[in-house]
Each structure stands twice: as structure tokens, then as C-alpha cells.
C-alpha positions in Angstrom: -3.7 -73.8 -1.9 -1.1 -74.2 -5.0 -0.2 -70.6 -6.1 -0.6 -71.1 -10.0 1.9 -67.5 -11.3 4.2 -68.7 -13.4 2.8 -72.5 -13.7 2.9 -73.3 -17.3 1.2 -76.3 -16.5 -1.6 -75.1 -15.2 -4.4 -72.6 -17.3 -5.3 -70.2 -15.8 -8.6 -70.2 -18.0 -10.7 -73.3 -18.6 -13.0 -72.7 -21.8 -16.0 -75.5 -22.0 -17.9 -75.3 -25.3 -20.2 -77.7 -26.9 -23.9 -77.7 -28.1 -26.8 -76.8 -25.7 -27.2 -80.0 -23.8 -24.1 -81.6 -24.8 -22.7 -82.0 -21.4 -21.2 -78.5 -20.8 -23.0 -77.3 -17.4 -22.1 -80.7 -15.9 -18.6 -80.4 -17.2 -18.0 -77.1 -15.1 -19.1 -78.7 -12.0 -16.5 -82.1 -12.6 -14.0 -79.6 -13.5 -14.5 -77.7 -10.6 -14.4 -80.7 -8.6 -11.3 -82.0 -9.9 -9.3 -78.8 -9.3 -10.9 -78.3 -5.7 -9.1 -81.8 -4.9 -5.9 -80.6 -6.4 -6.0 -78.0 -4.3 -6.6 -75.1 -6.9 -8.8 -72.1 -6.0 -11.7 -72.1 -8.8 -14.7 -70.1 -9.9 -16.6 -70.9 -12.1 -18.4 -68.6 -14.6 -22.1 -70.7 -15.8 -23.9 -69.3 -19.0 -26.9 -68.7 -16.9 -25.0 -66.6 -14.1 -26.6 -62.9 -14.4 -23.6 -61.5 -12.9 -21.0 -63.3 -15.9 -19.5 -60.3 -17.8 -18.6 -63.2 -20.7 -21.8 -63.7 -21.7 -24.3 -60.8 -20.7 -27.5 -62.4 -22.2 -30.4 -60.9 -19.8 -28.6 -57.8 -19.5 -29.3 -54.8 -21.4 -26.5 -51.7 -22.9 -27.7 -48.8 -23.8 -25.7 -45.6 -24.9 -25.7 -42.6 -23.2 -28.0 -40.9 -24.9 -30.6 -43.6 -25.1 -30.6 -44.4 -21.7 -31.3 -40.6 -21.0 -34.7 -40.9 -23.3 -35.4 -44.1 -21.1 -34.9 -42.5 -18.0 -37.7 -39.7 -19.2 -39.7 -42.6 -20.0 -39.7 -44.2 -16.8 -39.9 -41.1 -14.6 -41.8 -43.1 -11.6 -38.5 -45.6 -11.5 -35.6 -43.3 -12.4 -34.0 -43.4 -8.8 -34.4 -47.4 -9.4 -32.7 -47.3 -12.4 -29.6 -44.8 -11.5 -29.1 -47.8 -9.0 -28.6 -50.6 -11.2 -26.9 -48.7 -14.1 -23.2 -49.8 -14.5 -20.8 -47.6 -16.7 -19.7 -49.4 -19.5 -17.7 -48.0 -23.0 -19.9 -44.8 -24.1 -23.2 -46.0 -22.2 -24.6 -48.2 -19.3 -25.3 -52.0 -18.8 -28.8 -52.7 -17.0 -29.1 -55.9 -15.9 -32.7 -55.8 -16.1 -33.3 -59.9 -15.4 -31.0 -59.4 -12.1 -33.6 -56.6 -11.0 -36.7 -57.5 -12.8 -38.5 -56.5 -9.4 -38.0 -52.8 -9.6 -38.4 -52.5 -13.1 -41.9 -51.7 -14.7 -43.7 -53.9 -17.0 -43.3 -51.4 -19.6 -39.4 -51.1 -18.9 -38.4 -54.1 -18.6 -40.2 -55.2 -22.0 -38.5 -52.3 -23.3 -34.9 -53.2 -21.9 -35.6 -56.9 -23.6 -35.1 -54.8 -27.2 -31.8 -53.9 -25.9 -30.2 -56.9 -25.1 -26.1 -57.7 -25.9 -28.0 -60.6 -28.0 -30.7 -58.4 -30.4 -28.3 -55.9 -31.0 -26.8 -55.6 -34.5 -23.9 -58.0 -35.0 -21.3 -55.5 -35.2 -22.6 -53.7 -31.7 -22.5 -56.9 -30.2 -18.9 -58.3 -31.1 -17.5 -54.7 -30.2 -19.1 -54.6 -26.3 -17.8 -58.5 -26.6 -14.5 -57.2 -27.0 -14.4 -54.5 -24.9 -15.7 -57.3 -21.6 -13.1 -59.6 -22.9 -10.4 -56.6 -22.5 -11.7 -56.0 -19.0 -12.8 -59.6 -17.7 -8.7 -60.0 -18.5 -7.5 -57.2 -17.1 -9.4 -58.0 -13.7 -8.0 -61.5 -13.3 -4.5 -60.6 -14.3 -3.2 -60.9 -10.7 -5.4 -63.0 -9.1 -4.6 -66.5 -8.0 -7.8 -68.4 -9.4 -8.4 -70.5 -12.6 -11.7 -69.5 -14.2 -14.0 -72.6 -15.1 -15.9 -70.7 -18.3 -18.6 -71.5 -20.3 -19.5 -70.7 -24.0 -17.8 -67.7 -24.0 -15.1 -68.9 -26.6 -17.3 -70.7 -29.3 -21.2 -71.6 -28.5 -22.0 -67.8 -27.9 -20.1 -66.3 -30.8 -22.1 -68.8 -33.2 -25.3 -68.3 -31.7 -25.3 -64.8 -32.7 -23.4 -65.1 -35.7 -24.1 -68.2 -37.5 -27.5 -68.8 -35.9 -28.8 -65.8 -35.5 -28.1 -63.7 -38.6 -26.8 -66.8 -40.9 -23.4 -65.5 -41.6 -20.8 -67.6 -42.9 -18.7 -70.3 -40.9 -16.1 -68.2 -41.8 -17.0 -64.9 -40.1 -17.5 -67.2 -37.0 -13.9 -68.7 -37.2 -12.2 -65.3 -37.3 -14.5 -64.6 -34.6 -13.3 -67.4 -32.6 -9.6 -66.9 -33.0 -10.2 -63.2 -32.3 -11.0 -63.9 -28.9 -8.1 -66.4 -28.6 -5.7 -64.1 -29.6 -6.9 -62.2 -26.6 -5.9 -64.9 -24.3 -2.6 -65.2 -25.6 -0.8 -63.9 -22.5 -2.9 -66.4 -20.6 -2.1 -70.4 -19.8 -5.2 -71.4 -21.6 -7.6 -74.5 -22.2 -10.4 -75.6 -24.6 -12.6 -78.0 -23.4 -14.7 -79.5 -26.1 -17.4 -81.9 -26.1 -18.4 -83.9 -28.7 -20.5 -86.7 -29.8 -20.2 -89.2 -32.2 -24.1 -89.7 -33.2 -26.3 -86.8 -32.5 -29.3 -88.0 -32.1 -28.0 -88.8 -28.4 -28.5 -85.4 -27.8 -31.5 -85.2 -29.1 -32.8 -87.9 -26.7 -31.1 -85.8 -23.4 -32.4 -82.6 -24.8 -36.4 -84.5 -24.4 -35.2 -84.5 -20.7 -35.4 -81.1 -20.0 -38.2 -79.0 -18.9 -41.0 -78.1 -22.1 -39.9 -75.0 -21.5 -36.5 -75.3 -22.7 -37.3 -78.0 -25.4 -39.7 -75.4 -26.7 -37.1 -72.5 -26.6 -34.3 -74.8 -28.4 -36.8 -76.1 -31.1 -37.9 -72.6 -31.9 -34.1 -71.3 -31.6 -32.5 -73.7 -33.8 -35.1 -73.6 -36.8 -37.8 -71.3 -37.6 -36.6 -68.3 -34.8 -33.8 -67.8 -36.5 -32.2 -66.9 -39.8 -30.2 -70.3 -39.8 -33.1 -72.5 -39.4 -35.7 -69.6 -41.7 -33.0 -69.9 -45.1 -32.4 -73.7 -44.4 -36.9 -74.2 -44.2 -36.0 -75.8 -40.7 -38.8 -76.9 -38.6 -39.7 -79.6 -35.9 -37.3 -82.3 -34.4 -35.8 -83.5 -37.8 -34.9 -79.5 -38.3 -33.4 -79.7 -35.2 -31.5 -82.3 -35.3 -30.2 -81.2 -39.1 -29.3 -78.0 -37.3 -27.1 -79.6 -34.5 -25.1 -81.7 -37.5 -24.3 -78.9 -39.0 -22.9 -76.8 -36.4 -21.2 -79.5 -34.5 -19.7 -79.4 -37.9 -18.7 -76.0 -37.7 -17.7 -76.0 -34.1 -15.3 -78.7 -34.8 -13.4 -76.9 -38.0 -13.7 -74.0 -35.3 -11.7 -76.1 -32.6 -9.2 -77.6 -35.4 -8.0 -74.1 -35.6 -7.5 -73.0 -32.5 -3.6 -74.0 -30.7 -2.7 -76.7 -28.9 -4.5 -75.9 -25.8 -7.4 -78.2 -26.6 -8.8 -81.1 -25.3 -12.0 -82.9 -27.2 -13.8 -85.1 -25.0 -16.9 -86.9 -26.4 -19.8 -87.3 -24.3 -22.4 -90.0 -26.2 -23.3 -92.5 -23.4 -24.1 -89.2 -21.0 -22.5 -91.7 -18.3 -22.0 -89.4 -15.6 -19.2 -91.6 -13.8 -17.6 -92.6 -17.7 -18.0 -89.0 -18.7 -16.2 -87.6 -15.1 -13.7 -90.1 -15.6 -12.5 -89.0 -18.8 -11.9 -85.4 -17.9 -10.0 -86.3 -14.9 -7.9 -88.4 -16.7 -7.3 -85.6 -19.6 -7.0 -82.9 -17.0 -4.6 -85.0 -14.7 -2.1 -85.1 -17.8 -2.8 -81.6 -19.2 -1.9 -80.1 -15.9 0.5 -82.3 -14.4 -0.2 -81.9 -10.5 -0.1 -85.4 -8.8 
């Protein structure tokens, strides 16, 4: 295995943002790939990992005096929940979809009101900041590159933008916030993009009606994005994509150099691999 210290040619952090279903999951795995045959030790952090201190949807914080008026709450499960606790700033992290089989019906509906992703913006971004601050410090002298996904852009607009409607702007500074983090880190953005939306569109019908359903709902009337813009049904969604492509690509523009836009419209799996390799190849120069 290559040691990568002191490679300026190769990141030590691999950031792959895009919209949902724009080709980011399958990204992780081709760039995974690729640096496996390079000989590069890899993990790879997927949105949908429980266990991925980026993004921390599914899990619950609670301060310290909250989760002590949970605990009396929940008397019949306390030992249960001393178990699964994790110390984190001034209160705990539950990770109540990780252990949704000792939790109660009762407590784990309850948990669901404290998620990283309903609390109040300015909550949210400060426990962002403060797993950014550790999830750096942990790999600091490690010898992997860390595959990541929407930790850098997708996330940070979902809550922001989405979510509570704020302004583009409050996402960008958002955005370079977390950059600036990485700044003592070989770094790369991986962005994928598409030329005519309505391709996405016509992948996202390929997904379970479960996740068509969520996304719809998400992207228009379940959120103050879609509610203020009178979003609703597929021509809501779609709308709702344009525009924030549109902000996620002004969001790119101003990040540094480390950035490689890679569009993804025929969703050719072989095309699509091919074109990362080839950027990657000459981003990190390893023959």
C-alpha cells in the first residue's frame, strides 16, 4: 500500500456532492474502486451509514439536561439507553435508528423530534461543526483517503435552503465554512452534474415508491422551499431540482481549485466510470 503523508498529489479527503439521485452513491463505489487498484487504503463514508459522524441523520442529540428528563421517562429502558449514549459537546448522541430494537415505541418517536436534522438551524450547524472538528482530528495520522458523501454541500442545503428557505447566500458561507476547515487537508470536490434535468427525473422513477414518495414530498410541499415557492407534484419537483443545481453550482464556483465537475446525463455506468478514472488518474498523478 502507497503511504499518502506528505503526497500533495493525492487528497486525503474525497467530497462527492450532487442532487439525490444524481449519481453520488455509485460514484463512491467507482472511486473506491479506482483507488483500491492504485493501491490506496480507502473507506468510504455513504450518507446512509448510521455510524457516519458527517452526516448524523437518524441519530438523535440531546443535552444533558434533556436527556436526564428522558431517562425518567423511559424508566423500563434506562439501562438500554446508558448503553447507547455517546458523549458529545454539553449532551449525548443516541443513535436511535442503529438501536431501534431496544428502544420503546414511545422513545423512539420521541428521539425522531430530536434529530441533528429538526433541530433549529443554528443547533444544527454548531454540532456540524463541532463533528467536523473531531471527524479531522481522528484522521489526522491515519494513512486512508476518506471517500465522503454530501457532507460538503447536499447536506448543508437540505437543512438550510430546503428546509427553512434561507438564502443561497447563508448556504455559501456555509459551504466555504466547512472548507476552510479542511484547509490543512489535500482535498477534493467531486461534483456531478447534468446538463438537462429531467434525466434525473426519469432515474429518480426507478427507485423504490418509497423513496419517490419521500423526495416528492421533500422537495415541495414538506418543506419551506417547496411551501413559499406553491411546489407540488413532478413539475414542482423538477422546478425544485433546477433551482438548486443552480445553487449548488455558484456553491462549487466558489470553492478552490480542488474541484472536479463531472456530469452524469446518459447515467452510462461504463461512460460515467470512465470519466472519473480518467479525471482522477490526472488529479492524483499515480500511474
Amino acid at each position: 500500500m502507497i503511504n499518502i503523508h506528505n503526497r500533495l498529489d493525492i487528497p486525503k479527503i474525497i467530497l462527492v456532492e450532487g442532487l439525490p439521485n444524481s449519481g453520488k452513491t455509485t460514484t463512491l463505489s467507482i472511486v473506491k474502486d479506482f483507488l483500491k487498484k492504485k493501491f490506496l487504503k480507502t473507506k468510504v463514508l455513504y450518507e446512509d451509514d448510521l455510524d457516519n459522524m458527517l452526516d448524523n441523520h437518524c441519530n438523535a442529540y440531546l443535552t444533558n439536561e434533556e436527556f436526564k428528563e428522558f431517562l425518567k421517562k423511559h424508566k423500563p429502558i434506562e439501562k438500554e439507553l446508558l448503553k447507547i449514549r455517546e458523549e458529545f459537546s454539553n449532551g449525548y448522541i443516541i443513535r436511535y435508528w442503529k438501536n431501534k430494537n431496544v428502544l420503546t415505541d414511545e422513545a423512539f418517536k420521541e428521539l425522531e423530534s430530536f434529530d441533528f436534522y429538526n433541530l433549529p438551524l443554528e443547533d444544527h450547524f454548531e454540532l456540524v461543526d463541532l463533528m467536523w472538528n473531531k471527524f479531522l482530528r481522528s484522521i489526522k495520522k491515519d494513512d486512508y483517503i476518506y471517500v465522503v458523501e454530501c457532507a460538503l454541500i447536499q447536506n448543508p442545503m437540505h437543512v438550510s435552503v430546503v428546509r427553512d428557505n434561507k438564502k443561497p447566500e447563508f448556504f455559501y458561507e456555509r459551504v466555504l465554512n466547512i472548507q476552510s476547515k479542511l484547509s490543512n487537508f489535500n482535498h477534493l470536490v467531486l461534483y456531478i452534474s447534468h446538463n438537462d434535468i429531467k434525466n434525473v427525473l426519469l432515474n429518480n422513477s426507478k427507485r423504490s415508491i418509497g423513496w419517490n414518495e419521500a423526495i416528492l414530498y421533500q422537495y415541495t410541499k414538506g418543506n419551506q422551499f417547496g411551501i413559499s415557492r406553491k411546489l407540488t407534484g413532478l413539475e414542482g419537483l423538477q422546478s425544485a431540482y433546477e433551482e438548486l443545481l443552480n445553487i449548488q453550482l455558484n456553491a462549487v464556483e466558489q470553492l478552490n481549485e480542488n474541484k472536479i465537475i463531472i456530469t452524469n446525463d446518459s447515467y452510462d455506468l461504463n461512460e460515467f466510470s470512465m470519466k472519473i478514472e480518467n479525471k482522477l488518474s490526472k488529479y492524483i498523478g499515480i500511474l
